[in-house]
Residue frames relative to the residue before (quaternion, step in Angstrom):
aa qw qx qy qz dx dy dz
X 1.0000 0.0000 0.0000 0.0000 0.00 0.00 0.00
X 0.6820 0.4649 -0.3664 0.4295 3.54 0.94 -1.03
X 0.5764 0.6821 -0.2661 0.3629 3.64 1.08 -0.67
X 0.6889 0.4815 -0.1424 0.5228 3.04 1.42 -1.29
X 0.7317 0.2373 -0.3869 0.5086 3.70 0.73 -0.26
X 0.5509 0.5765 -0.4364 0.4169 3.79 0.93 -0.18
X 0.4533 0.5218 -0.4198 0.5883 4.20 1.85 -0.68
X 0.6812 0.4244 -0.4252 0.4184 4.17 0.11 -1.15
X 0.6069 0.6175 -0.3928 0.3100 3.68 0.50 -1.03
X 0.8130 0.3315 -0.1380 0.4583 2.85 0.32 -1.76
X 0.4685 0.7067 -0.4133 0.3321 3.68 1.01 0.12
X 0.4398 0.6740 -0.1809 0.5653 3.00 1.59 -1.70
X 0.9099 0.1960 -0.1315 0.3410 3.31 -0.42 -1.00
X 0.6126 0.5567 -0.2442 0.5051 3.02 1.21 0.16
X 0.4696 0.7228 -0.3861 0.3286 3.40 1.50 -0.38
X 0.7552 0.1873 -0.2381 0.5813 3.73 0.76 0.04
X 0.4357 0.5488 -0.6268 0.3408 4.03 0.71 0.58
X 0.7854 -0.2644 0.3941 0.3973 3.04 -2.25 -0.32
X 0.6995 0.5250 -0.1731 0.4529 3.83 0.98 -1.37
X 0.3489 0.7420 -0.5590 0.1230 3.83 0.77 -0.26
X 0.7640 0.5593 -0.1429 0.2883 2.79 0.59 -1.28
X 0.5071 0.4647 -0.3283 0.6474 3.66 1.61 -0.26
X 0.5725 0.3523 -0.4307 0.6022 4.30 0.73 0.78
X 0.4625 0.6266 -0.4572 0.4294 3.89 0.96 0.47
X 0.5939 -0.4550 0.4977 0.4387 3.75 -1.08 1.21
X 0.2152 -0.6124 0.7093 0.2747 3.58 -1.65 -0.13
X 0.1973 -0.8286 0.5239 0.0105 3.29 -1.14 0.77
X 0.4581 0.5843 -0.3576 0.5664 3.56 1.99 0.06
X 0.5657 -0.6946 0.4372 0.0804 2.42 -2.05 0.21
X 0.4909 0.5320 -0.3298 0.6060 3.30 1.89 0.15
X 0.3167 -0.5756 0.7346 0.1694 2.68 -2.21 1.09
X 0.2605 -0.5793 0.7320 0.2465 3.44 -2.21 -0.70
X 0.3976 -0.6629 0.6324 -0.0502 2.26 -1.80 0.80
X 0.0928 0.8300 -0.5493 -0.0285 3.58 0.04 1.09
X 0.0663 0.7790 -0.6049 -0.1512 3.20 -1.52 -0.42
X 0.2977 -0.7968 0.5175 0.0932 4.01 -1.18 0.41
X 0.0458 -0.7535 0.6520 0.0709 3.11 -1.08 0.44
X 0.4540 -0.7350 0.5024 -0.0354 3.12 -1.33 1.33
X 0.3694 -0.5985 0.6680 0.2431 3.00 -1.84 -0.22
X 0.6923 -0.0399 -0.0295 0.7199 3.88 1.51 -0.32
X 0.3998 -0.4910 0.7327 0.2494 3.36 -1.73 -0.36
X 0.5692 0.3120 -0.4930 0.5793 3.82 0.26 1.25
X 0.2184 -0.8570 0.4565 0.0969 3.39 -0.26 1.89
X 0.4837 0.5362 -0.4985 0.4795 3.71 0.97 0.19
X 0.8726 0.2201 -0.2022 0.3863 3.73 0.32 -0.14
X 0.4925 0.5204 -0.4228 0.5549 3.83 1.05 -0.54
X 0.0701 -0.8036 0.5722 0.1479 2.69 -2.07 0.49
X 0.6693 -0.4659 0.2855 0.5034 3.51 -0.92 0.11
X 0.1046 -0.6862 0.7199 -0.0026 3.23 -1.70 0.78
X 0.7892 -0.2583 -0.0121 0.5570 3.52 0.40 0.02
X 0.1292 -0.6939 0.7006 0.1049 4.00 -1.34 0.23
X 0.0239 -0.7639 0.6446 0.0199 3.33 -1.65 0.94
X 0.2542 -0.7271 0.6370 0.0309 3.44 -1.12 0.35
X 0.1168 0.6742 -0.7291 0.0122 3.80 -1.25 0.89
X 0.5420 -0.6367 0.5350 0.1209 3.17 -1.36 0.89
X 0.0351 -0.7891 0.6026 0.1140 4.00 -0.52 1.05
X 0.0924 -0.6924 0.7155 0.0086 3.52 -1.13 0.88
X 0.8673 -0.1856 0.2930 0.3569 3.27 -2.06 0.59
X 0.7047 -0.5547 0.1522 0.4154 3.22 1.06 2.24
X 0.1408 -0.8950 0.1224 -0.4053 2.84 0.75 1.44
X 0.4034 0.6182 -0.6715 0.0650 3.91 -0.50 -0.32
X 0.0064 -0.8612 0.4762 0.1774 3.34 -0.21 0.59
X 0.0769 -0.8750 0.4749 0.0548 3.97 1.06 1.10
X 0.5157 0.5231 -0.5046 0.4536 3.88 0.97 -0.18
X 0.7974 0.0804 -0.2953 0.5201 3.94 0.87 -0.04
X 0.1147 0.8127 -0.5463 0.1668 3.38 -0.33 1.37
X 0.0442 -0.7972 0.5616 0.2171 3.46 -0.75 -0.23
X 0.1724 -0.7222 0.6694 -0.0246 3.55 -1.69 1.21
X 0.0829 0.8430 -0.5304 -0.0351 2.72 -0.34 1.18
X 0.1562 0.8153 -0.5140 -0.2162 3.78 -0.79 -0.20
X 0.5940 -0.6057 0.4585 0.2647 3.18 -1.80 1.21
X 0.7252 -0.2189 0.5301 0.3809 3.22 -2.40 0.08
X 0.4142 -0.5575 0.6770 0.2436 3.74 -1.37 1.11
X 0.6744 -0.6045 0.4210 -0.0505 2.79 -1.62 1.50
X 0.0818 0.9096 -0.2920 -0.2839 3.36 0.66 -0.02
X 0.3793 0.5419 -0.6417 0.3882 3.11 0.98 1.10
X 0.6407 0.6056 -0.4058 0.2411 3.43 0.72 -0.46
X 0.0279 0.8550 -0.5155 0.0495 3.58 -1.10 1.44
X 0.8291 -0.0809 -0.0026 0.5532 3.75 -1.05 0.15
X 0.8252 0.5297 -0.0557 0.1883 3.16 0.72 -1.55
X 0.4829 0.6489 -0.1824 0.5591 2.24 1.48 -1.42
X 0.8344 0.2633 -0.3042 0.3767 3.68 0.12 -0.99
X 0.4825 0.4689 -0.4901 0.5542 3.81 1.26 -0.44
X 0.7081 0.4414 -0.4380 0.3345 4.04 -0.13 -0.42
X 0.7724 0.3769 -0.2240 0.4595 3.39 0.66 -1.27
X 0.1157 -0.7860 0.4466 0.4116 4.11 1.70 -0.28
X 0.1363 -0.7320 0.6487 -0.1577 3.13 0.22 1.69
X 0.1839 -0.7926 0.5585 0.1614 3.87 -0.74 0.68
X 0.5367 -0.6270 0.3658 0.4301 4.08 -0.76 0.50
X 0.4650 0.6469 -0.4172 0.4373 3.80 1.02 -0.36
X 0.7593 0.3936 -0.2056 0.4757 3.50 1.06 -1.16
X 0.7054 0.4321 -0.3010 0.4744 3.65 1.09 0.27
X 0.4637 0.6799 -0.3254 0.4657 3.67 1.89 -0.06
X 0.9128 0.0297 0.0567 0.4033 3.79 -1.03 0.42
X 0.0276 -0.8741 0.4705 -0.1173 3.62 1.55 0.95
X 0.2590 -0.7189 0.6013 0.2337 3.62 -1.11 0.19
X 0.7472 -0.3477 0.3782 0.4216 3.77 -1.04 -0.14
X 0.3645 -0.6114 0.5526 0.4335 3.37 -0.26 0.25
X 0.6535 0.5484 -0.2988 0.4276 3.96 0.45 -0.95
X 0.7513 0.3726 -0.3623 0.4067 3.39 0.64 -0.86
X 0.2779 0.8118 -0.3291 0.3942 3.45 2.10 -1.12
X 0.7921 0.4347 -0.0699 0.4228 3.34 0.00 -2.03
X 0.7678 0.1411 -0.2554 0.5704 3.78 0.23 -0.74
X 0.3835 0.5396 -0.5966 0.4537 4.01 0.55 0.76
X 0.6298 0.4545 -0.3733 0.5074 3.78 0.82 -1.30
X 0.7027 0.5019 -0.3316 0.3800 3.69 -0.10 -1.42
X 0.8119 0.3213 -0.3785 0.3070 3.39 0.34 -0.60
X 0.4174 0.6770 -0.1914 0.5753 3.49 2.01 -0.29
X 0.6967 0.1886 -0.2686 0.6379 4.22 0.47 -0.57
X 0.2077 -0.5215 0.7720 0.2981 4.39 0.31 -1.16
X 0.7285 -0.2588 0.5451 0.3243 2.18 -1.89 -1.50
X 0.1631 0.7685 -0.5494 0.2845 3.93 1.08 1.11
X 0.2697 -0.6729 0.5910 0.3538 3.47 -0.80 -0.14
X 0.3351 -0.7396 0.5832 0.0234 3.69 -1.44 1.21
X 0.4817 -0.6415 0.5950 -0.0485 2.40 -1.74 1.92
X 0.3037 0.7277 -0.6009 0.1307 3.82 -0.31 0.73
X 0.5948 -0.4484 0.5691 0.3482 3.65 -1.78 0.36
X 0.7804 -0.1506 0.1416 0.5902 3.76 -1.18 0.45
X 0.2244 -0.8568 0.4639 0.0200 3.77 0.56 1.73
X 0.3970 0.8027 -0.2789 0.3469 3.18 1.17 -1.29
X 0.7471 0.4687 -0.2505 0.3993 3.62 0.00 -1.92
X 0.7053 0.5786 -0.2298 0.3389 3.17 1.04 -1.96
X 0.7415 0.4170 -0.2908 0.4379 3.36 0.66 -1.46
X 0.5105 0.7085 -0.3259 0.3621 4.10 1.10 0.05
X 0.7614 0.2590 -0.0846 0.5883 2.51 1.20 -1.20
X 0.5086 0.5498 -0.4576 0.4792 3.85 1.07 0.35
X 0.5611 0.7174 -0.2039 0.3591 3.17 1.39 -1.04
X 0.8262 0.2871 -0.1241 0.4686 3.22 0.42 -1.28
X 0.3588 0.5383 -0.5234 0.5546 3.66 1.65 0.35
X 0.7149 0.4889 -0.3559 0.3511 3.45 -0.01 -1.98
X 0.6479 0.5369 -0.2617 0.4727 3.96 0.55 -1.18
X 0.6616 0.4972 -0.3217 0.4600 3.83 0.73 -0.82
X 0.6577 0.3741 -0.2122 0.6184 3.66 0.78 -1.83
X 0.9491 0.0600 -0.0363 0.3072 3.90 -0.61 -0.82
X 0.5305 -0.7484 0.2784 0.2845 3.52 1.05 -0.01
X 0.6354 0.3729 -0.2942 0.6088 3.55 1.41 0.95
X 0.4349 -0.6117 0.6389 0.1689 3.49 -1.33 0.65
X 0.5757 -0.5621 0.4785 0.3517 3.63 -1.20 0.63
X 0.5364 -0.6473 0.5367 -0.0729 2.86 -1.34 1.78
X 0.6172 0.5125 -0.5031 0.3212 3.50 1.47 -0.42
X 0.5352 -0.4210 0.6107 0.4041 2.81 -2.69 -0.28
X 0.0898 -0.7759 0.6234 0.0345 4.06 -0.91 0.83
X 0.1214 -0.6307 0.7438 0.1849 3.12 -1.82 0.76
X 0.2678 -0.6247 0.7216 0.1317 3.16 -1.47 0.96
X 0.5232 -0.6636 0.5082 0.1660 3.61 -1.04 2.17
X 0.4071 0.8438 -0.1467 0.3175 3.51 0.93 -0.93
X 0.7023 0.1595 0.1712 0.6724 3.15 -0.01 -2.49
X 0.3795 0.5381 -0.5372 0.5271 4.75 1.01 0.40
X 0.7609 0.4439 -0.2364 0.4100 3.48 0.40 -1.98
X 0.7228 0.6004 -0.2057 0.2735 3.21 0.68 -0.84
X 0.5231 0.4636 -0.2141 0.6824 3.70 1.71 -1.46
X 0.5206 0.6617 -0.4787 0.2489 3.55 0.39 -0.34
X 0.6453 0.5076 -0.0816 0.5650 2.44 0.30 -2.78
X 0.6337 0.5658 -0.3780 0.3680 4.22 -0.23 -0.83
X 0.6929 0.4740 -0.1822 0.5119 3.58 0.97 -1.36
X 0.8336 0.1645 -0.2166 0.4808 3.97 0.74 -0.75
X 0.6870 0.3948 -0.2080 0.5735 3.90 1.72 0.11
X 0.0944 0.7765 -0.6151 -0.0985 4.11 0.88 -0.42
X 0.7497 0.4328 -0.3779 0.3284 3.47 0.40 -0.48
X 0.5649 0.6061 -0.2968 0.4747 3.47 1.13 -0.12
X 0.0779 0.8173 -0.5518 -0.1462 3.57 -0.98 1.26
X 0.2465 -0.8922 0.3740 0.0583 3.35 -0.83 1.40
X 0.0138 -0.8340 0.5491 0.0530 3.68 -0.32 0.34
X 0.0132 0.9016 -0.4321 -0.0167 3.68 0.64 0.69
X 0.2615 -0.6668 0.6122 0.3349 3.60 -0.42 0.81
X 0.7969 -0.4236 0.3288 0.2782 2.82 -2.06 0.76
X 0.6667 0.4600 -0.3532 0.4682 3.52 0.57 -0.88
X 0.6749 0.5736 -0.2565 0.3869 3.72 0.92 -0.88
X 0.5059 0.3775 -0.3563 0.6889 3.59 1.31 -0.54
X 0.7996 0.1598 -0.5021 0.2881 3.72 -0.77 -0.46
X 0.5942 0.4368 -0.5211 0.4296 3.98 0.73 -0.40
X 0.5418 0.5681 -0.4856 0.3846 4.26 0.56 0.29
X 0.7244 0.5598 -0.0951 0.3910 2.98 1.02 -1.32
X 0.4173 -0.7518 0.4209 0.2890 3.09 1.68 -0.99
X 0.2804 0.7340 -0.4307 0.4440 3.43 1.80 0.33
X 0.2420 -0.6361 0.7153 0.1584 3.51 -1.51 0.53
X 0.5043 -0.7838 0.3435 0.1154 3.41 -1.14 1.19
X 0.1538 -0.7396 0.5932 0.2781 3.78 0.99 0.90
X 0.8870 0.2276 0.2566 0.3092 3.24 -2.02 -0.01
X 0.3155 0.7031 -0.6368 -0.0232 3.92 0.11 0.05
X 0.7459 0.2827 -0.2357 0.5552 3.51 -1.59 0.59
X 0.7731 0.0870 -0.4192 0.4680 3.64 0.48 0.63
X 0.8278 -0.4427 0.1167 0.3244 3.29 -1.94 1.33
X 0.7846 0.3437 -0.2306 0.4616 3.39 1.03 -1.45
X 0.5379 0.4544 -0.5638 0.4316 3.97 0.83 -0.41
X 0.6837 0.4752 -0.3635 0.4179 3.88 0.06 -0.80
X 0.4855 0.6867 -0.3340 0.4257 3.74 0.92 -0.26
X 0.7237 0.3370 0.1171 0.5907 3.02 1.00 -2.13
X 0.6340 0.4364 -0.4041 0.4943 3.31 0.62 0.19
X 0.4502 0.6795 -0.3158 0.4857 3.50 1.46 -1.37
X 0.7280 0.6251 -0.1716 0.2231 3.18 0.23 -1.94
X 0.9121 0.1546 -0.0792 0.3712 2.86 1.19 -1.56
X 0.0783 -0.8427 0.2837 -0.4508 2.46 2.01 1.00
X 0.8689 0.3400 0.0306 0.3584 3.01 -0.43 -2.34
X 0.6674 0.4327 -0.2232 0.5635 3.72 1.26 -0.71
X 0.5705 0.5043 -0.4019 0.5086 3.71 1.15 0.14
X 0.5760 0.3935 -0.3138 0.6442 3.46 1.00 -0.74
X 0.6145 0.3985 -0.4507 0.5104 3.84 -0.36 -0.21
X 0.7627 0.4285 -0.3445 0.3406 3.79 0.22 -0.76
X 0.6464 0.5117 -0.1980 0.5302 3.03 1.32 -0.89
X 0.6001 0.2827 -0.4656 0.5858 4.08 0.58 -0.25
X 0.3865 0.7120 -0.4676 0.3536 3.88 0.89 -0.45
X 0.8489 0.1516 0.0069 0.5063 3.30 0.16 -1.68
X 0.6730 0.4935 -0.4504 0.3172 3.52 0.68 0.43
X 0.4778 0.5538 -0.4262 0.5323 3.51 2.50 0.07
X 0.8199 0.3154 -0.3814 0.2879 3.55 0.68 -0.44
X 0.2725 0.8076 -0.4608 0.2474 3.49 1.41 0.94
């Protein structure tokens, strides 16, 4: 609910910016896939380090159009920080602007609706960039792979509570792990994730 009147707001005010148009209905058929990498997992203070994005189509991963991006090194960001968070040095080389970073992503997701693992974290911490650089919080519609796996398992087990770490849903599922801990393997892993579950409630409605 809070999402939904904070999307009308920022519509409003947006109704004559460069970005209106990412507060337009979608009318396609493709999702995204996002993911982030950090500096922590406390979204008022960590910061970006790199973001990716893979387009799903008509069941789909489509990784030939993806996007990887990574930001300018933080300068809070030290030894630790990267041995804690297993930040790799590839992800801290040749950084873009955070601004340019941000409208590289927007023009790359529109107005699709996004596919992310415990989505929630991501869209916090996209958020409070997007709100800093331009003054509006993503407008997408999002499935969280997560709370999919989860209504599932509820619908053929209710008695069962499940919290599955990421690695545990994709070795259930039968998913191969792209890349863990970086932006685009978790993207693509996410991804294919999300289109196993769909196949599976798929063929268990037309049982």
């Amino acid at each position: 609910m809070l999402r939904a009147i904070r999307r009308a707001a920022d519509r409003r005010r947006q109704a004559d910016g460069d970005f209106a148009w990412l507060f337009n209905p979608y009318t396609g058929d493709e999702l995204v896939s996002i993911d982030c990498e950090t500096t922590g997992l406390d979204t008022r203070r960590a910061e970006l380090v790199s973001i990716a994005a893979v387009r799903i189509h008509d069941g789909r991963v489509l990784t030939s159009e993806s996007l990887d991006l990574r930001l300018e090194t933080p300068a809070s960001l030290d030894g630790d920080s990267i041995k804690i968070h297993r930040l790799r040095g590839v992800d801290l080389e040749g950084g873009m602007p955070v601004r340019d970073a941000l409208e590289t992503l927007l023009e790359f997701i529109g107005n699709r609706p996004l596919v992310g693992w415990c989505i929630d974290f991501d869209l916090a911490m996209l958020d409070r960039y997007l709100k800093a650089e331009f003054g509006f919080s993503l407008p997408n519609a999002t499935i969280d792979v997560a709370q999919q796996y989860r209504k599932r398992m509820r619908r053929s087990h209710p008695e069962l509570e499940l919290q599955p770490t990421f690695e545990q849903l994709a070795e259930r599922l039968g998913v191969p792990i792209m890349g863990r801990h970086t932006a685009l393997g978790d993207a693509v892993t996410t991804a294919l994730m999300h289109l196993r579950l769909d196949a599976d409630a798929l063929a268990e409605s037309s049982r």
